[in-house]
NUZAKOL-623714 format. One record per residue: x, y, z of N, C-alpha, C, O in turn; residue in three letters. Coordinates in steps of 0.2 Angstrom, whole numbers, plus 5000, padded with zeros to 4 digits. Each point is the difference from the previous one (the first is absolute). Example, Ala and Ser with C-alpha at 12.3 -4.5 7.8 and 13.67 -1.06 7.14 Angstrom:
((5066; 4972; 5039); (4996; 5006; 5000); (5004; 5006; 5000); (5005; 4999; 5003); "ALA") ((4993; 5006; 4993); (5004; 5006; 5001); (4996; 5005; 5003); (5003; 5006; 5001); "SER") 
***
This chain:
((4924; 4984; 5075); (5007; 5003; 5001); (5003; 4999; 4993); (5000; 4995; 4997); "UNK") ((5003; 5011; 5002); (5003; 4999; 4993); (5006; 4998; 4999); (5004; 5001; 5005); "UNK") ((4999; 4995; 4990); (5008; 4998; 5001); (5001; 4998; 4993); (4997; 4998; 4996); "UNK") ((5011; 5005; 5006); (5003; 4998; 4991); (5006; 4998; 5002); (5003; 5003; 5004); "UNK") ((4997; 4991; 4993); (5006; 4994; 5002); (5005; 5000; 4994); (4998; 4998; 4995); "UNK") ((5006; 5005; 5005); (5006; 4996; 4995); (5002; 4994; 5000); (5000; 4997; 5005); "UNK") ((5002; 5000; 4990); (5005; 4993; 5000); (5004; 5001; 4993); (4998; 5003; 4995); "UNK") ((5008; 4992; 5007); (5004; 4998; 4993); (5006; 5003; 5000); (5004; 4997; 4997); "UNK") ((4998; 5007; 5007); (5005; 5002; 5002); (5006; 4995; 5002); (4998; 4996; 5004); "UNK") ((5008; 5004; 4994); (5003; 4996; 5002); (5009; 5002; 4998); (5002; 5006; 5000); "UNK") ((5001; 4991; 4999); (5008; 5001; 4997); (5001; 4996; 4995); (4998; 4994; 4999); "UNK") ((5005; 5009; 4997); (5000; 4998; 4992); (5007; 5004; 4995); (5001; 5005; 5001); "UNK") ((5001; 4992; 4997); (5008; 5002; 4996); (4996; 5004; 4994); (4996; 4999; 4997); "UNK") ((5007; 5007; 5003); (5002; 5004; 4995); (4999; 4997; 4994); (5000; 4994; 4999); "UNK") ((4998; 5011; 4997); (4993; 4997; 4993); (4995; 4995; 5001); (4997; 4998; 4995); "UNK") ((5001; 4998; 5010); (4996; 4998; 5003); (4992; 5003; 5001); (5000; 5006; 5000); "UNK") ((4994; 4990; 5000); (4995; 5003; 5002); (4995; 5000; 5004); (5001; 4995; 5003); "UNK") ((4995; 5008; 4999); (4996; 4998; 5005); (4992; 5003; 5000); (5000; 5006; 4998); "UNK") ((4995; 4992; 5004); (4994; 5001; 5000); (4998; 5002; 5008); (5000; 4996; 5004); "UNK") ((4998; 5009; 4997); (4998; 5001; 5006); (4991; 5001; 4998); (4997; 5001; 4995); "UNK") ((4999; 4998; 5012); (4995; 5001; 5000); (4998; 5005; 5004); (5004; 5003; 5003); "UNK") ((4989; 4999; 4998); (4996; 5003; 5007); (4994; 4998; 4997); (4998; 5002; 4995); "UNK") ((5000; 4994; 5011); (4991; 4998; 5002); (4998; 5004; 5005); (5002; 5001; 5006); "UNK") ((4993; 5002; 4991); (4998; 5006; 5006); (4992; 4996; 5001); (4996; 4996; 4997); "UNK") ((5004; 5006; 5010); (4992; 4995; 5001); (4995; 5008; 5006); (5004; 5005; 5002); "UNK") ((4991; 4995; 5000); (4996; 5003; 5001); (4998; 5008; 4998); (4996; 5005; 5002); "UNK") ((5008; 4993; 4991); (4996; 5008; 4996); (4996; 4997; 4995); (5001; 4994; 5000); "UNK") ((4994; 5009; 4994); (5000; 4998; 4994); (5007; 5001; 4996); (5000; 5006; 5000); "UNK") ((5004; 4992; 4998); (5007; 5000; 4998); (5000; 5003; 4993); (5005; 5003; 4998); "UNK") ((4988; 4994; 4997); (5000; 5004; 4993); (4997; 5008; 5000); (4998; 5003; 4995); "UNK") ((5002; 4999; 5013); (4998; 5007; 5000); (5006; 5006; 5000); (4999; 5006; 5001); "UNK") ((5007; 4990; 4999); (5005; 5003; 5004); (5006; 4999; 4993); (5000; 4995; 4996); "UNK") ((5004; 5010; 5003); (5006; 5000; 4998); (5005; 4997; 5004); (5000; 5002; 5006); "UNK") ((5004; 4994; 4992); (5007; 4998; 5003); (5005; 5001; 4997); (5001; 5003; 4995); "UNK") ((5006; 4995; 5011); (5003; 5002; 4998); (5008; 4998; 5003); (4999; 4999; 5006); "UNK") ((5009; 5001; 4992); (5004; 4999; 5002); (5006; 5005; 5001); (5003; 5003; 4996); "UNK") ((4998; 4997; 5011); (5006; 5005; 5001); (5006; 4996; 5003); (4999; 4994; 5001); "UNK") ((5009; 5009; 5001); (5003; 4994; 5002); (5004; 5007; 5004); (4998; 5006; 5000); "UNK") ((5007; 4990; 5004); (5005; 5003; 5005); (5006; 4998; 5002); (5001; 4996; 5005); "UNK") ((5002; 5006; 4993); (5008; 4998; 5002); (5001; 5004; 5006); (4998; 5006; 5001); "UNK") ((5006; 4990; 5004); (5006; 5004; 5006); (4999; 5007; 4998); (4997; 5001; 4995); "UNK") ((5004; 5002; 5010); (5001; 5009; 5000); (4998; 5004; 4992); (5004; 5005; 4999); "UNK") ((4991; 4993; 4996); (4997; 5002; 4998); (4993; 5001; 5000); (4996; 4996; 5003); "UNK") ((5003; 5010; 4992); (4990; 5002; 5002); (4998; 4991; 4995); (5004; 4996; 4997); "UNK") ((4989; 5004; 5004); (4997; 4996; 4996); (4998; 5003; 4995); (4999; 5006; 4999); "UNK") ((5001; 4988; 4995); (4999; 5006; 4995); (4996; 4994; 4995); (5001; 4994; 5000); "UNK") ((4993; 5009; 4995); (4996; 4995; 4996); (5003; 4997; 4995); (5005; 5002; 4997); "UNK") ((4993; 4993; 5003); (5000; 4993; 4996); (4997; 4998; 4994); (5003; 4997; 4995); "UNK") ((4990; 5004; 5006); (4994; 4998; 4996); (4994; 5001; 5002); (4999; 4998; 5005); "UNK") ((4996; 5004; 4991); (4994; 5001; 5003); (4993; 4999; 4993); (5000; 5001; 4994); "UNK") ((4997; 4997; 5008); (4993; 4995; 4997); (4993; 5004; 5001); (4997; 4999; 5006); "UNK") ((5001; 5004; 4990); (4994; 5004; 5002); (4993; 4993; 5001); (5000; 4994; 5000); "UNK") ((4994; 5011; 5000); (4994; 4995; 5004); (5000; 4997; 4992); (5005; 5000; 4996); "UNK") ((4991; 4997; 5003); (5000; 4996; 4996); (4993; 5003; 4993); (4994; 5000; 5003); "UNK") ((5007; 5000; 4992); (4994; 5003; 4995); (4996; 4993; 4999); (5000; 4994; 5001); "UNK") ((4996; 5013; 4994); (4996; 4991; 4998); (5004; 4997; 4994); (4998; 4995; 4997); "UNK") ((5008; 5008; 5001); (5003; 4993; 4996); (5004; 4996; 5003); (5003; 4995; 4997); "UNK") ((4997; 5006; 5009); (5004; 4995; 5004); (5005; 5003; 5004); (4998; 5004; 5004); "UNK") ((5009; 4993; 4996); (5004; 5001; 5006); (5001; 5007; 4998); (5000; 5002; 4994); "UNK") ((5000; 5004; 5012); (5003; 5007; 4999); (5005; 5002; 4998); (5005; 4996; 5001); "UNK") ((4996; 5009; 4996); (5007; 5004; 4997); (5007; 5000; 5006); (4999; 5002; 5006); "UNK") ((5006; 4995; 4992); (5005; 4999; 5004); (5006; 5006; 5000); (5002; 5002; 4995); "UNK") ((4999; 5000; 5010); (5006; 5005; 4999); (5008; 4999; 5005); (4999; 4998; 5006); "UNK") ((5007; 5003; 4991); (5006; 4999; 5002); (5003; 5003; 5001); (5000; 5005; 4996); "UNK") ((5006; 4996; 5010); (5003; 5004; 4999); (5006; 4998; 4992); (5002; 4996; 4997); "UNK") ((4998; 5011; 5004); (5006; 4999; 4991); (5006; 4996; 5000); (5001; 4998; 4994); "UNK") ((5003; 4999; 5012); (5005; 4997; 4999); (4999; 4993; 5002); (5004; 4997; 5001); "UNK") ((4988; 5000; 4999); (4999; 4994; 5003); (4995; 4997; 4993); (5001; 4994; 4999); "UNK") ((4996; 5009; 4998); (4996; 4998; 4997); (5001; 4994; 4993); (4996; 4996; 4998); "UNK") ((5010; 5005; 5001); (5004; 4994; 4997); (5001; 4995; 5001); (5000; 4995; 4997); "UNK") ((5001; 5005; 5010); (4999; 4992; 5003); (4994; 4998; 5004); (4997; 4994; 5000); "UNK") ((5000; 5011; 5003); (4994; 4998; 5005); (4994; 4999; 4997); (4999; 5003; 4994); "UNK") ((4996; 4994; 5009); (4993; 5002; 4996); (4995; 4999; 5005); (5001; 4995; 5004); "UNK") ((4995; 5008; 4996); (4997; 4999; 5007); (4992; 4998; 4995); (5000; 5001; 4994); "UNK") ((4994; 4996; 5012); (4996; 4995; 4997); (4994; 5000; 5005); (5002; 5001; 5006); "UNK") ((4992; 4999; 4993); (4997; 4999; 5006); (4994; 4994; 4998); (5000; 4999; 4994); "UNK") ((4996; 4998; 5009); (4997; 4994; 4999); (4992; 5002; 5006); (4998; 4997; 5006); "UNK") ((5000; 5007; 4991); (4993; 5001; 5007); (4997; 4994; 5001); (4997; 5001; 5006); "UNK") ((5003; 4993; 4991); (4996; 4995; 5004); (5004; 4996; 5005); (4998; 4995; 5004); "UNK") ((5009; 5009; 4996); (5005; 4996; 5006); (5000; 5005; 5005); (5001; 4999; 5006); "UNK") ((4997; 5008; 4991); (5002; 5006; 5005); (5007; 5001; 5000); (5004; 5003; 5004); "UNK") ((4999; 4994; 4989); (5007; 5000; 5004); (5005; 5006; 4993); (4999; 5000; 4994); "UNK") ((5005; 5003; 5008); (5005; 5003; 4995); (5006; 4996; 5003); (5003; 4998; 5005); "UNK") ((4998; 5003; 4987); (5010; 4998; 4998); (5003; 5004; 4997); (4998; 5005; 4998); "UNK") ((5009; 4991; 5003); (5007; 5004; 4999); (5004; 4997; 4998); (5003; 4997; 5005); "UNK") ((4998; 5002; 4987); (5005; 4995; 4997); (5006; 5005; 5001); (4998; 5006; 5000); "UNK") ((5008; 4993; 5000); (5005; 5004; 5001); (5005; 4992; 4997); (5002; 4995; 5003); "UNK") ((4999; 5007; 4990); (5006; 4996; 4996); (5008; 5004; 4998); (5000; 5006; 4998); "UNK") ((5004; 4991; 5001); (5007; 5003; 5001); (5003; 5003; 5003); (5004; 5004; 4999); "UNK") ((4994; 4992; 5011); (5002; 5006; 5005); (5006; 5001; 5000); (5004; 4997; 4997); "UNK") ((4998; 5008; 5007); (5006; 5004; 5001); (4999; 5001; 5007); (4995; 5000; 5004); "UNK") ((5014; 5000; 4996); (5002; 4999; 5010); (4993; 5007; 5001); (4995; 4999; 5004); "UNK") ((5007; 5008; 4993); (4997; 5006; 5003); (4992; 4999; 4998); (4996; 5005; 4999); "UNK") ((5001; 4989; 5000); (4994; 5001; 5003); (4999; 4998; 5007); (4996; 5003; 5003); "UNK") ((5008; 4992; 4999); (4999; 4997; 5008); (4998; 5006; 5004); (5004; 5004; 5002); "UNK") ((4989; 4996; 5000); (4996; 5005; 5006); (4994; 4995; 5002); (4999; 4994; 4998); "UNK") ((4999; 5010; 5006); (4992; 4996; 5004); (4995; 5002; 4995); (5003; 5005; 4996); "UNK") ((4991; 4993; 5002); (4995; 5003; 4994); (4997; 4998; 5005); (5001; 4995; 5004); "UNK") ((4994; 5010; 4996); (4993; 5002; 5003); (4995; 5002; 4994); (5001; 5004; 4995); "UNK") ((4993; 4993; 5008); (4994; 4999; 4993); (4996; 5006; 5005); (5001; 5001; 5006); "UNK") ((4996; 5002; 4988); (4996; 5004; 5003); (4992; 5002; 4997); (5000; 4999; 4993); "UNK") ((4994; 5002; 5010); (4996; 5000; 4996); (4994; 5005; 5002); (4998; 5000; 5006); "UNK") ((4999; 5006; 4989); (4998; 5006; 5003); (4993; 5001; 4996); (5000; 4999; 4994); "UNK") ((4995; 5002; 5008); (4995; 5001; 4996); (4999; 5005; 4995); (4997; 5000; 4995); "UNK") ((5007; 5004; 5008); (4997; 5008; 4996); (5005; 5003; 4994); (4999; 5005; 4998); "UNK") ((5007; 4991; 5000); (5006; 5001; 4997); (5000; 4996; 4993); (4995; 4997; 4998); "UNK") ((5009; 5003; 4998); (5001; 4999; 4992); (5008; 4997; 5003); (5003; 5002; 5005); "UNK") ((4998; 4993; 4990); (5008; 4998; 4999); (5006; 5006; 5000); (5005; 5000; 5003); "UNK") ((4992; 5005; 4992); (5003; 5003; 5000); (5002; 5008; 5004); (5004; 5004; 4998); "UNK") ((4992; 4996; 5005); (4999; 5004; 5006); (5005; 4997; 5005); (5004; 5004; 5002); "UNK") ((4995; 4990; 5000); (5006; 4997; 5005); (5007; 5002; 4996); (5004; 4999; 5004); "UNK") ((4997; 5002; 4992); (5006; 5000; 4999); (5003; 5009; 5000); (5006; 5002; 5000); "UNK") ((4989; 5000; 5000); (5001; 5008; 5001); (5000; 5000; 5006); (5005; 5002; 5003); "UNK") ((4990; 4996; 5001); (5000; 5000; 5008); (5004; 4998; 5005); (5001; 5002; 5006); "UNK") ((5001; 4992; 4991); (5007; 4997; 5001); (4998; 4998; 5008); (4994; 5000; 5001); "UNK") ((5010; 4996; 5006); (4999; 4999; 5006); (4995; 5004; 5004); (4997; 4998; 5005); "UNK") ((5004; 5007; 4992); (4999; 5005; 5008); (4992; 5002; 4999); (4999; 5005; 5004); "UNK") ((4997; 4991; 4992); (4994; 5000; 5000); (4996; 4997; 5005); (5003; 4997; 5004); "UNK") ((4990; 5004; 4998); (4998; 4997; 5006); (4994; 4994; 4996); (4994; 5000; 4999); "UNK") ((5011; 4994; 4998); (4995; 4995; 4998); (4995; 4997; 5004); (5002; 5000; 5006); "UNK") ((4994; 4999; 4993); (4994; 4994; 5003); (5006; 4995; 5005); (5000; 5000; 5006); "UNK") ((5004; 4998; 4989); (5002; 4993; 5005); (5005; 5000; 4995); (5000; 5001; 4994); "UNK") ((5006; 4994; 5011); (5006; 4998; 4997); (5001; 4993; 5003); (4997; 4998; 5005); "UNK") ((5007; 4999; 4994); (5003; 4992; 5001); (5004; 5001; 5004); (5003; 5006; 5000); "UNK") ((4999; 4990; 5005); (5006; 5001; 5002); (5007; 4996; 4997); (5004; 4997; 5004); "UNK") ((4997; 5004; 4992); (5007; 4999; 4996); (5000; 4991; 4998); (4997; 4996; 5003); "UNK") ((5006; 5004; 4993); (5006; 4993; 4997); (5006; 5002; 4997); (5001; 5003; 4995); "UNK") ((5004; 4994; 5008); (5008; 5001; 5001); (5000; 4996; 4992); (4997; 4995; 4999); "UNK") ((5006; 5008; 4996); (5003; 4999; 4995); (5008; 5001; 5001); (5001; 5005; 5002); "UNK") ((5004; 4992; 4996); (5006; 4999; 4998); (5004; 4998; 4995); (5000; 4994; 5001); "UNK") ((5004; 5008; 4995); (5004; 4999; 4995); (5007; 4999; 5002); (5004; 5004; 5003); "UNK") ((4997; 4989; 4994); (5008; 5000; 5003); (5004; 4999; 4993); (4998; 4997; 4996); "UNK") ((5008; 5009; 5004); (5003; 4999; 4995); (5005; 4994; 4994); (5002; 5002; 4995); "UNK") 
***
């Protein structure tokens, strides 16, 4: 069975940072693109960061949305199965749930054109991130 577990989420003050994770367990994991979307209250979800499979020179090409890429940097470790999500100098309007996502057939950057409404392989089911002013 397959599963992608988030961690690292928590509450944290304004410029503050935080690392979240997702270990995914019963895929090959270095087959798959990853990847992070988030969600606030009564908004769509919308991308994060995304980490294509990985080449022969190592970790894959990473793609951002444009207003996050300054602070965020997303990371992936195939021998852990696991991608990350440093997210440094938070702000109250990042506080949403992130959900990791990871899709065989897709590029980083292709999630980000494709945005939520894609039919990924699999998604995580969330970690509550918060920013307190």
């Amino acid at each position: 069975q397959v599963q992608l577990a988030e961690s690292g989420g928590g509450l944290v003050q304004a410029g503050g940072s935080l690392r979240l994770a997702c270990a995914a367990s019963g895929l090959s994991f270095s087959s798959f693109a990853a990847g992070w979307f988030r969600q606030t209250a009564g908004k769509e979800r919308e991308f994060v960061a995304g980490v294509s499979i990985s080449g022969s020179r190592g970790s894959g090409s990473a793609y951002y949305a444009d207003s996050l890429k300054d602070r965020f940097t997303i990371s992936r470790d195939n021998a852990k199965n696991t991608v990350y999500l440093q997210m440094n100098s938070l702000k109250p309007e990042d506080t949403a749930i992130y959900y990791c996502v990871a899709d065989s057939g897709v590029t980083a950057q292709a999630m980000s054109v494709m945005g939520p409404d894609y039919e990924y392989d699999y998604w995580g089911q969330g970690t509550q991130v918060t920013v307190s002013s």
